[in-house]
N, C-alpha and C positions, 0 to 999 in steps of 0.2 A: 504494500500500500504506500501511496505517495506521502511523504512529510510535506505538512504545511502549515505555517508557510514556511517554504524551500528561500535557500537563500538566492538572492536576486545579484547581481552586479551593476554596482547603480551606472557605470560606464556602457550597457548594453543598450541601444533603445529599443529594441526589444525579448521579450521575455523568451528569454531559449529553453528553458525547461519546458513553460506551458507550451510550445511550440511543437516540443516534441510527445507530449501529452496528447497534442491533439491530433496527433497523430496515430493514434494509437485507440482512441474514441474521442467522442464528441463531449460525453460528462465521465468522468473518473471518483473514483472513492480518495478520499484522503481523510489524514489523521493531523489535525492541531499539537502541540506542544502538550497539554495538558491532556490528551487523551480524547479528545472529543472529535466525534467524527465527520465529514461534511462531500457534499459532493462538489465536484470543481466543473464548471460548465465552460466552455472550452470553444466549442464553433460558434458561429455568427449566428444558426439558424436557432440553435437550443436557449442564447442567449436572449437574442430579441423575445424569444417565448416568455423567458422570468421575466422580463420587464414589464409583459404588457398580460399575462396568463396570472387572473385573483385565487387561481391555484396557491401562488407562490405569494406570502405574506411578511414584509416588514415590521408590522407591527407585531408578531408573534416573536420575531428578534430581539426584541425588548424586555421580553418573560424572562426572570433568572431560569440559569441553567442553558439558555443562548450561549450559541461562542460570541464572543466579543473581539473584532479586529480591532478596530478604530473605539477609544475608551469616549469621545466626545460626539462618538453618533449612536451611543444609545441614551437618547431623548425622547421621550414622548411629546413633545412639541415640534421635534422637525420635520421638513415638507419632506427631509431624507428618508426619513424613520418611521412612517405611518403609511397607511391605507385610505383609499376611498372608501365611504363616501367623504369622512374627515379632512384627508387628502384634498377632496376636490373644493370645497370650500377653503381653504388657506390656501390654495395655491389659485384659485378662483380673485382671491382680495389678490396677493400679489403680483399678479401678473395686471391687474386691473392698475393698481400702484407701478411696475416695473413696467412700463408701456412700451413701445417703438419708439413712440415721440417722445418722448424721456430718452432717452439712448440717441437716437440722432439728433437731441440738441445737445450732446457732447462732442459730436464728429467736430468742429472748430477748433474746440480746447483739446481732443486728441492732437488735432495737429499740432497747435501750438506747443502743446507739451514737450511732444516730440521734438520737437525745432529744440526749443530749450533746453532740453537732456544735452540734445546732440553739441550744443552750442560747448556745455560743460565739456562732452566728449571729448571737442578740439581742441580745447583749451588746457585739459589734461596732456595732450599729447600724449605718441603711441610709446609703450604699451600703456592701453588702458583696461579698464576690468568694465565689461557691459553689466555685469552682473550689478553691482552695487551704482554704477553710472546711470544705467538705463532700464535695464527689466523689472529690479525689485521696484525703482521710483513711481516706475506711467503708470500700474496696476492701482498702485496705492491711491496716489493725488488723483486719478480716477473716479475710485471709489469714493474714494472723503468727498469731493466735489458732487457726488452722484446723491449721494446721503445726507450730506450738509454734515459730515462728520470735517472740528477742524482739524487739517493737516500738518499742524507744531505737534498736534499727538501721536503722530505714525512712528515714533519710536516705541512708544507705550502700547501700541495697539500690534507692531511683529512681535516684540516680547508675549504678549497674550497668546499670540499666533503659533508661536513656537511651542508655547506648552499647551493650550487647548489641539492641537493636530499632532504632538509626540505620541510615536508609539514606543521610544524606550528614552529612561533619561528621566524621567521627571515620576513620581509617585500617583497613584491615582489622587491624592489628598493634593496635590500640585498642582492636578488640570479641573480639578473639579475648585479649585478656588483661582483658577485663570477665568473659566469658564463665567464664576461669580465675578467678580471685577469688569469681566468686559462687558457684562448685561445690568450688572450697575450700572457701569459706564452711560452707555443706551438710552438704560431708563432716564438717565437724568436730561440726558439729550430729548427724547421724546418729550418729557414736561415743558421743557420750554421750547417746544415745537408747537406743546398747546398754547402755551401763552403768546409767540408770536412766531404764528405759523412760518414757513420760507419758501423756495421753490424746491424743493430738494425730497427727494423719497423719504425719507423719515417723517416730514409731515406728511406727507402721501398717504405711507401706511400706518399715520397714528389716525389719517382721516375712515380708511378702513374701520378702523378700532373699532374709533368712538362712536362714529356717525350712522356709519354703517353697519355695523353691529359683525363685523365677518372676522372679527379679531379677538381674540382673549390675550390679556394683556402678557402672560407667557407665551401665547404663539407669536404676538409683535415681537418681544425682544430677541426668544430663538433665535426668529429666521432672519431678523436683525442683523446676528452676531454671524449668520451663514454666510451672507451677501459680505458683511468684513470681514471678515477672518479668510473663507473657505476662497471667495471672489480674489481674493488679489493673488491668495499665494499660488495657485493654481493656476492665472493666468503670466506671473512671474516666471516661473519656472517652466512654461510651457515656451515662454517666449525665448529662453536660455538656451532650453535643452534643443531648441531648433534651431537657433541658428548653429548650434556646438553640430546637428545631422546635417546643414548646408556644409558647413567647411566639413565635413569629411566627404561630402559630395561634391567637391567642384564644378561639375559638368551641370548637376543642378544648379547651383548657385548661381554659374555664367548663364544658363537658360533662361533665371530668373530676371538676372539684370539685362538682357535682350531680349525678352519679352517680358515686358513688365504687364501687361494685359492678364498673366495668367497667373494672377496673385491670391485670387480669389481660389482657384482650383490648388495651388501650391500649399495655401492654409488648411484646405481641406485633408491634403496628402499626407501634411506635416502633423497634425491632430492626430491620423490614423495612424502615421506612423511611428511617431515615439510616444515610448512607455512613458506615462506621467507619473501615475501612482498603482500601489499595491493594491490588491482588493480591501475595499473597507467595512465591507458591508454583506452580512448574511442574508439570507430571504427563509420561512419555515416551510415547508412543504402543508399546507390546509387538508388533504387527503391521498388518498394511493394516486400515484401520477405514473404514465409513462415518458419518459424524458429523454429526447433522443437514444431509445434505450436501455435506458437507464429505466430502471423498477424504481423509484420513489415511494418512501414509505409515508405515512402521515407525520408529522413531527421532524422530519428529516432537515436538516441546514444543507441550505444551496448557495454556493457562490460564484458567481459570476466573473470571471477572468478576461476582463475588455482585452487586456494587447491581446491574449490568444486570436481571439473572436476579429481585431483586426487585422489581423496575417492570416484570417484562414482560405487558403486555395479554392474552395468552393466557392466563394465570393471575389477573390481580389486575384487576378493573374498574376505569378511571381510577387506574389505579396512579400517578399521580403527586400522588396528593393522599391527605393526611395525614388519615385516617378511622378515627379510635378507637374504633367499632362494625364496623371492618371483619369479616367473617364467617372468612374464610381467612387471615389475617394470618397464626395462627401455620404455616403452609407455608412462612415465608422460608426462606433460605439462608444467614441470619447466625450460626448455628452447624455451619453445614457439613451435610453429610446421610452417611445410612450409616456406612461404616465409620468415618472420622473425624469424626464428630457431636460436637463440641466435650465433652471429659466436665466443664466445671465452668459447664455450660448452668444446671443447675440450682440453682446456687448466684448466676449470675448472673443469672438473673432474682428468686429469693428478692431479695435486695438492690436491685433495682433495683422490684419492688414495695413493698417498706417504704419505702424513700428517697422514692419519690413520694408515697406515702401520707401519712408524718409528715410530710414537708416541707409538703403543702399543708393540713395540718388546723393545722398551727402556723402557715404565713403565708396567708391564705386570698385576698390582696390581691396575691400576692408576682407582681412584674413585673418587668423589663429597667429598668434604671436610668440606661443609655447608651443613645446612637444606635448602632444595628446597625455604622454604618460605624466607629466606635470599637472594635469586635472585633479580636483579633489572634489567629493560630493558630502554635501552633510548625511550624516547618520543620525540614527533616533526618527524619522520622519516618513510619515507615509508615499510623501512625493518624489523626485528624483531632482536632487536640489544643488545644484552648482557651486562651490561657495566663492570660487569666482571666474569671468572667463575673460583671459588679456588676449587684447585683438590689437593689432596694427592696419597700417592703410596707405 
């Protein structure tokens, strides 16, 4: 039986074990650390099934005696962590709060931002580290701007970040009073979003709350703390860990900066194709299932393994190669499918197309400045996390 979780190499972008796993079936049996057993869902077809099939229950995740990946996604208040019909309603207020048109009146200040980073960039001179120059910064001042969270606190708020999403390094008693602190935090922001509302999502969703009735005041600040915490680091490190797969691809990377037209399908590729994070999250099996299969028993823990599912050959030709014209790209799995389809997909892709765009019309030379083997990745963390990447130009 498989151990899991298997160790990863945070230098791989994608998952060679599950790969070969899936190779072998579709879902597999596996064995946690502590003894607890779980099944590993592996291809693309089995996968989209958990996502959208009320077979398969998150909220049952929650019940002690769950495996627990991720120590800060068992909440019974996140839109991560629950079922419809509950589900639909909290995700019904935010999305109604987290609009298009909220998101596209940031396209301006993406750019600007951007311009800004870069401007630092220059002024650093090469080598510089994008890491700490540009990826961790645009996600953040993003977010805080999006939220009307102030941005003098984004020191206060990665610290949070760091131990609310540790999986090793910090105490359960550590992230669970991270956890508390940054939804303090929130709350206090929310009060005076009552008293003098702003333009910004926080009053959005404290109008949900109140007004609207679609809110309890722990599902506000939850999903609150999802949208900062879970939103910046997630689209930081996805922005890292890609341009670190263009420089080992040159042929893309030149593709990219002679056709700049195909940025939109490049961002696609690059989502499918590097590992961002580990599995976080169980689902309970609700009754006897067949699963691509697999015999599913009632009570059974299912986990869903996205890189597998995005290299799997039934879907993506030569899925292990990194193809910025690829045609079906955007069918990955890197923001979830159905019901929980990530809701701030579309803010992170906006950003992560301007970010590649300016970055290479401003360094149109810009390459890796170290030897590959000079990389270092943080440990303790569910993401694949660069701690820094020096580029020349």
């Amino acid at each position: 039986m498989q151990a899991f979780p298997y160790v990863l190499a945070p230098s791989d972008d994608g998952d060679v074990v599950a790969a070969k796993l899936l190779g072998t079936a579709p879902v597999v049996r596996a064995q946690l650390p502590d003894g607890t057993q779980v099944w590993l869902v592996l291809s693309h077809e089995a996968a989209r099934r958990v996502f959208t099939d009320s077979t398969f229950s998150r909220a049952e995740a929650l019940r002690p005696g769950a495996p627990v990946l991720l120590r800060a996604a068992v909440d019974p208040d996140l839109l991560l962590s629950i079922d419809p019909p509950r589900h639909t309603r909290i995700r019904r207020a935010m999305a109604r709060a987290f609009s298009p048109r909220m998101v596209d009146r940031l396209v301006p200040r993406i750019h600007q931002l951007c311009e800004e980073l870069l401007d630092a960039v220059a002024a650093n001179g090469p080598p510089a580290d994008l890491v700490t120059l540009f990826a961790e910064p645009l996600p953040i001042v993003v977010l805080c701007e999006l939220l009307g969270v102030p941005y003098d606190d984004r020191d206060k708020i990665r610290a949070w970040a760091k131990r609310v999403l540790a999986t090793a390094g910090f105490t359960v008693a550590e992230i669970t009073d991270a956890i508390g602190q940054t939804r303090e935090y929130l709350g206090t922001l929310a009060t005076a979003r009552r008293a003098e509302p702003g333009h910004d999502l926080i009053t959005e969703l404290v109008h949900q709350a109140d007004e609207q009735d679609a809110l309890s005041e722990n599902e506000l600040l939850a999903n609150l703390q999802l949208l900062l915490i879970a939103g910046h680091e997630t689209t930081a490190n996805q922005l890292a860990n890609s341009l670190l797969a263009l420089f080992r691809h040159p042929d893309q990377l030149t593709l990219l900066r002679n056709r700049p037209e195909l940025i939109e399908r490049a961002v696609e590729e690059l989502l499918r194709y590097v590992r961002l994070t580990v599995p976080m999250q169980a689902t309970i099996a609700l009754r006897d299932t067949d699963l691509a299969g697999a015999a599913i028993k009632t009570g059974d823990a299912v986990v869903v393994v996205n890189p597998a599912a995005n290299r799997d050959p039934a879907v993506f030709t030569d899925p292990h190669r990194l193809d910025i014209t690829r045609a079906n790209s955007h069918q990955h799995l890197g923001f979830g499918h159905g019901t929980h389809f990530c809701l701030g997909a579309q803010l992170a892709r906006l950003e992560l197309r301007i970010a590649f765009t300016t970055l290479f019309n401003r360094f149109p030379h810009l390459s890796l400045a170290v030897d590959e083997t000079h990389l270092r990745w943080h440990t303790g963390t569910p993401t694949r996390s660069l701690t820094a990447l020096p580029v020349t130009w």
